[in-house]
MIVO-713253 format. One record per residue (C-alpha): x, y, z. Coordinates in steps of 0.2 Angstrom, whole numbers, m for minus. Example, Ala and Ser with C-alpha at 12.3 -4.5 7.8 and 13.67 -1.06 7.14 Angstrom:
BEGIN
<<62; m22; 39>> <<68; m5; 36>> 
This chain:
BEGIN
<<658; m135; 506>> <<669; m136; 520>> <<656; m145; 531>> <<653; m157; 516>> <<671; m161; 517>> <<674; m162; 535>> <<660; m176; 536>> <<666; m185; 523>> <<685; m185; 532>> <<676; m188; 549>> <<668; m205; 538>> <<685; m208; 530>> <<695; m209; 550>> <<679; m219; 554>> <<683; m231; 541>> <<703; m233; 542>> <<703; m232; 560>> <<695; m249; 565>> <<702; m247; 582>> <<708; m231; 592>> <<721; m243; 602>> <<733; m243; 586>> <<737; m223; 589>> <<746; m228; 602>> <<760; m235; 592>> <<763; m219; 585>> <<762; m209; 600>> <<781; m199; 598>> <<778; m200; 579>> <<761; m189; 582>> <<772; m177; 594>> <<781; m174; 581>> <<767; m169; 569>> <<760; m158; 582>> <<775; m149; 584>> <<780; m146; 567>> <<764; m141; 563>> <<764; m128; 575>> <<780; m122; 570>> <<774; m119; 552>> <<767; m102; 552>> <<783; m98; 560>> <<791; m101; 541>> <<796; m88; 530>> <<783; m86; 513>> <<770; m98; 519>> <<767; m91; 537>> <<754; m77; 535>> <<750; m64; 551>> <<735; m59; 557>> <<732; m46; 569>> <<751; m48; 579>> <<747; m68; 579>> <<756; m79; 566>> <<743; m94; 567>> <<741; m96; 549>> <<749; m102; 534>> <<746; m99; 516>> <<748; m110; 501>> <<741; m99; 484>> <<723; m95; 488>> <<720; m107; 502>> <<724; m102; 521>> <<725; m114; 533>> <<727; m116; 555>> <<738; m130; 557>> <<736; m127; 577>> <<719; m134; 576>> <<727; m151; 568>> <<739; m150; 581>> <<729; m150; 594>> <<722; m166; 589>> <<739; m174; 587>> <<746; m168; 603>> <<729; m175; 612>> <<735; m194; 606>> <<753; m190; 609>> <<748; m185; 627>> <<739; m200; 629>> <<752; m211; 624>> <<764; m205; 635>> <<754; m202; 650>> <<747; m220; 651>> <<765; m225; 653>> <<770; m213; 664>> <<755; m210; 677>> <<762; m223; 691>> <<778; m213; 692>> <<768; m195; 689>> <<755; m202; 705>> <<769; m203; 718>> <<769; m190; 732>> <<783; m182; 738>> <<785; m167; 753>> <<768; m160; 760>> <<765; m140; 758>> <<750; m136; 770>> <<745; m153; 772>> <<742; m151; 753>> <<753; m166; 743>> <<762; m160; 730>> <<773; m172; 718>> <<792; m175; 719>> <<802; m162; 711>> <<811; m174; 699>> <<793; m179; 692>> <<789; m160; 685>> <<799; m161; 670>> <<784; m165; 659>> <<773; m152; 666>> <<789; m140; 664>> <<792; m144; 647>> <<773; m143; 642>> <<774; m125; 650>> <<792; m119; 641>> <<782; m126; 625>> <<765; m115; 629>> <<776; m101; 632>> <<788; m103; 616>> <<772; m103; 606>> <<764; m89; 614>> <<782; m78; 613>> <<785; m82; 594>> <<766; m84; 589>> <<759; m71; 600>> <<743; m82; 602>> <<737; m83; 619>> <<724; m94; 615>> <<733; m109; 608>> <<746; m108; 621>> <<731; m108; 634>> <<723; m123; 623>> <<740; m136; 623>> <<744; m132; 640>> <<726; m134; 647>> <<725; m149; 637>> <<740; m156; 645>> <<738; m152; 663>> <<718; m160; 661>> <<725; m176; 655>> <<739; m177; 668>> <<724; m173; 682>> <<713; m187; 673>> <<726; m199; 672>> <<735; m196; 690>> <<722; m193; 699>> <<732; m177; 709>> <<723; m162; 711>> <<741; m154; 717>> <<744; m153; 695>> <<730; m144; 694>> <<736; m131; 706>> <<754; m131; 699>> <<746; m128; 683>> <<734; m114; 686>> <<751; m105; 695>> <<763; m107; 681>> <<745; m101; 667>> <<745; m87; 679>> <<765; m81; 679>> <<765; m85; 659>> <<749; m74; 658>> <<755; m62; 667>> <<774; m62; 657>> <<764; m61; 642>> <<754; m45; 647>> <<770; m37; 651>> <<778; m40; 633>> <<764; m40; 622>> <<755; m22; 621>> <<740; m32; 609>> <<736; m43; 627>> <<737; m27; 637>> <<722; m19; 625>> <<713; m34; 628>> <<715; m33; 648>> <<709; m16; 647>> <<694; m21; 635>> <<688; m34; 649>> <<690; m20; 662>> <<680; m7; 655>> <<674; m14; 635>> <<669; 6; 632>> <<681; 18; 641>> <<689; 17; 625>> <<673; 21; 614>> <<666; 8; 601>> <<677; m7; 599>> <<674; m26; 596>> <<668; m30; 614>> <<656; m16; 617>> <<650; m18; 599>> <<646; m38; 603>> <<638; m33; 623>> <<627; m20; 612>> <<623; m32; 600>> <<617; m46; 612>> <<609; m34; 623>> <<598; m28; 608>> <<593; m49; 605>> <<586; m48; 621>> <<579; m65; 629>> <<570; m72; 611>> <<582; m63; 598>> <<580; m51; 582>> <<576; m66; 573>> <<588; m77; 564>> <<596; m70; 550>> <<587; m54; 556>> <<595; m40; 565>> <<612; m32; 562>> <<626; m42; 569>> <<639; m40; 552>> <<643; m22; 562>> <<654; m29; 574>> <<670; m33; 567>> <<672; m55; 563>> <<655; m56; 567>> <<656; m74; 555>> <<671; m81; 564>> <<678; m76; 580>> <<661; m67; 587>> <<650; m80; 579>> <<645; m85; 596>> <<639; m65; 599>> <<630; m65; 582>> <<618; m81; 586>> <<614; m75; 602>> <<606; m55; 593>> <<597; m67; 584>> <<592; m79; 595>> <<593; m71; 611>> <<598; m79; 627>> <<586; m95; 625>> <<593; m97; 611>> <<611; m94; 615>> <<610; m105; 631>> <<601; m118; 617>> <<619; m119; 610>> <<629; m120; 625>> <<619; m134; 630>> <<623; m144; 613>> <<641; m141; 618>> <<639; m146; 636>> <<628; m162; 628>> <<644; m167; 617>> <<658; m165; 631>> <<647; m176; 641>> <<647; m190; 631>> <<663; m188; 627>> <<667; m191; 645>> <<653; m203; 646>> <<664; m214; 635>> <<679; m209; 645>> <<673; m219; 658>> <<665; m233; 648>> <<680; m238; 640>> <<690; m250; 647>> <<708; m247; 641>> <<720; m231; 649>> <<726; m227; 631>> <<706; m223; 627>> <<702; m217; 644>> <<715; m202; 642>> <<710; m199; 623>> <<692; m196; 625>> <<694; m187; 641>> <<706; m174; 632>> <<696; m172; 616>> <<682; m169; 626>> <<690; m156; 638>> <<697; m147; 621>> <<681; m142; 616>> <<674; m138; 633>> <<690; m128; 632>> <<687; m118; 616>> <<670; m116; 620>> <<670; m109; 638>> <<687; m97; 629>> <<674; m90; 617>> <<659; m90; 627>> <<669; m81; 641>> <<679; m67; 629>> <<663; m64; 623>> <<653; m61; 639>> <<666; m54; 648>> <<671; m67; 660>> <<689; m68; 653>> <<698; m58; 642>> <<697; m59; 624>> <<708; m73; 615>> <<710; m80; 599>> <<701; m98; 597>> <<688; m104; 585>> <<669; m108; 591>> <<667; m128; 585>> <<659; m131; 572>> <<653; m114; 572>> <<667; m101; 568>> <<670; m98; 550>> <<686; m108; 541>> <<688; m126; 536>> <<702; m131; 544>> <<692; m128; 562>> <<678; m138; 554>> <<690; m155; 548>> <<698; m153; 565>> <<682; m153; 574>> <<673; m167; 563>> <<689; m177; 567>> <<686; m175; 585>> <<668; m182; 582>> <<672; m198; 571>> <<688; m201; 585>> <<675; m201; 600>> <<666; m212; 590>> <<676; m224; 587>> <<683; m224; 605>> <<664; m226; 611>> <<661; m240; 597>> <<676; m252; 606>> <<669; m247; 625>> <<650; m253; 617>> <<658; m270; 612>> <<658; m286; 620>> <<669; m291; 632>> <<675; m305; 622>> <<676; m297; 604>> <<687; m283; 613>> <<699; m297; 620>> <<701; m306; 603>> <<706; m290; 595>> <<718; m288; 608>> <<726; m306; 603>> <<727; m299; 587>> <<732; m284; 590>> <<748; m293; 602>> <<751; m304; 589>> <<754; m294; 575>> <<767; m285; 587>> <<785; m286; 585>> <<793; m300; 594>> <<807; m293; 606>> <<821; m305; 611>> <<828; m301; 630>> <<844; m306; 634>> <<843; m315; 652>> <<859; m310; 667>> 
């Protein structure tokens, strides 16, 4: 039912949204969508707690994640504000090892971003969401400045939040220890998903074979662990090639597209489900710890799946506009200009 209604929403954006370049207006007015959104399970009566993360909120019967949304929202806000700001953000100031790192007044967005990552990790106690925005952001800021030296002041201020994090949560400390040694504790979720993949061996138990309902969210957050007892590493590595398949195209039509505004969007829906995936994929395995993000299109819950289908129908569209004529884009940029506000400036 939920993949029903996330194609037909994915069809409903397609329709609305004739061209990607009009969410660009709205780039503050989606900030604040993002952030209220994220802000919601923080509410008394609606928020609901899961397992020490308040991620969810609940209206009656229906739950719902308005982080995945969010995401979404924060991508185009991103966008929007980077394409204005990536000449200023490209400057270099002082030289640390011959490595160029930019001028101190420039870090206020990448500071903010962190403080924001932080706040939601502090109150929410979900590593994962705080790794996806802030990920999210420091991608984009790369793709749109070009300056690898963001990419190394981000990883540095992922590593001290991490690390504050692990000090004050006792729930990420269980997970540490879990990636260390998954069965010095005895059975738990991550030796019960390594057991489980290891009986799937390299051509699986057969799908819907086996018995991967034994390890605890074997449906939604160790979907990933499931398919692969019943597929076995073919057909786990089968999957991870879909995924790689759709990131590439989406940053296929990253660089086909001819607009900054585009450029940016595709490039950071596409790095938020390479992002989610390799999160999953690694918990699972045991190359990082444990967090909690949904698998696309994959994990059980429809708000994953409307988010995800919405990520589709926007990289669509995007790669519909960078397909088009020269000349057909140009007249809807004329339109575009001169539907616009006219702005009266007052000469000195």
């Amino acid at each position: 039912m939920w993949s029903a209604l996330s194609v037909v929403f994915a069809i409903v954006v397609l329709v609305v949204l004739r061209d990607h370049r009009r969410l660009r207006r709205y780039t503050y007015t989606f900030m604040v969508g993002g952030v209220v959104l994220l802000l919601l399970p923080l509410l008394p009566f609606i928020g609901d707690p899961h397992y020490g993360s308040r991620i969810w909120i609940k209206l009656g019967p229906f739950s719902f994640q308005p982080g995945e949304i969010a995401k979404i929202l924060l991508a185009v806000f991103f966008a929007g504000y980077l394409v204005q700001k990536r000449d200023v953000l490209s400057l270099v100031g002082r030289r640390f090892l011959g490595f160029p790192l930019p001028r101190m007044r420039d870090l206020g967005p990448i500071l903010v971003a962190w403080a924001f990552s932080l706040a939601v990790l502090v109150f929410e106690k979900d590593l994962g969401s705080s790794l996806l925005f802030f990920g999210l952001f420091v991608a984009m800021l790369y793709v749109a400045t070009e300056r690898v030296s963001w990419i190394a002041i981000g990883l540095l201020m992922f590593v001290g939040g991490a690390y504050v994090a692990w000090l004050l949560f006792p729930h990420l400390q269980q997970r540490v220890q879990l990636w260390l040694d998954p069965f010095a504790t005895g059975i738990n979720q991550v030796s019960m998903g390594l057991m489980g993949m290891a009986s799937g061996g390299l051509f699986g138990t057969g799908l819907g074979s086996g018995h991967p309902e034994i390890t605890p969210f074997a449906k939604s957050d160790y979907i990933v662990a499931s398919l692969a007892e019943e597929l076995g590493l073919f057909g786990l590595f089968a999957i991870l090639l879909m995924f790689v398949l759709i990131v590439e195209r989406g940053l296929r039509t990253a660089i086909g597209v001819r607009d900054g505004f585009g450029k940016l969007l595709a490039a950071g829906l596409a790095f938020s489900v390479a992002l989610q995936v390799f999160v999953v994929a690694g918990g699972i395995t045991r190359v990082i710890p444990l967090t909690g993000l949904t698998t696309p299109f994959m994990s059980a819950g429809g708000s994953s799946l409307i988010a995800n289908w919405t990520v589709i129908a926007l990289l669509l569209r995007i790669s519909d506009q960078a397909r088009r004529p020269l000349a057909e884009v140009d007249e809807e940029e004329q339109a575009a200009a001169g539907a616009a506000a006219t702005q009266v400036v007052k000469l000195r």
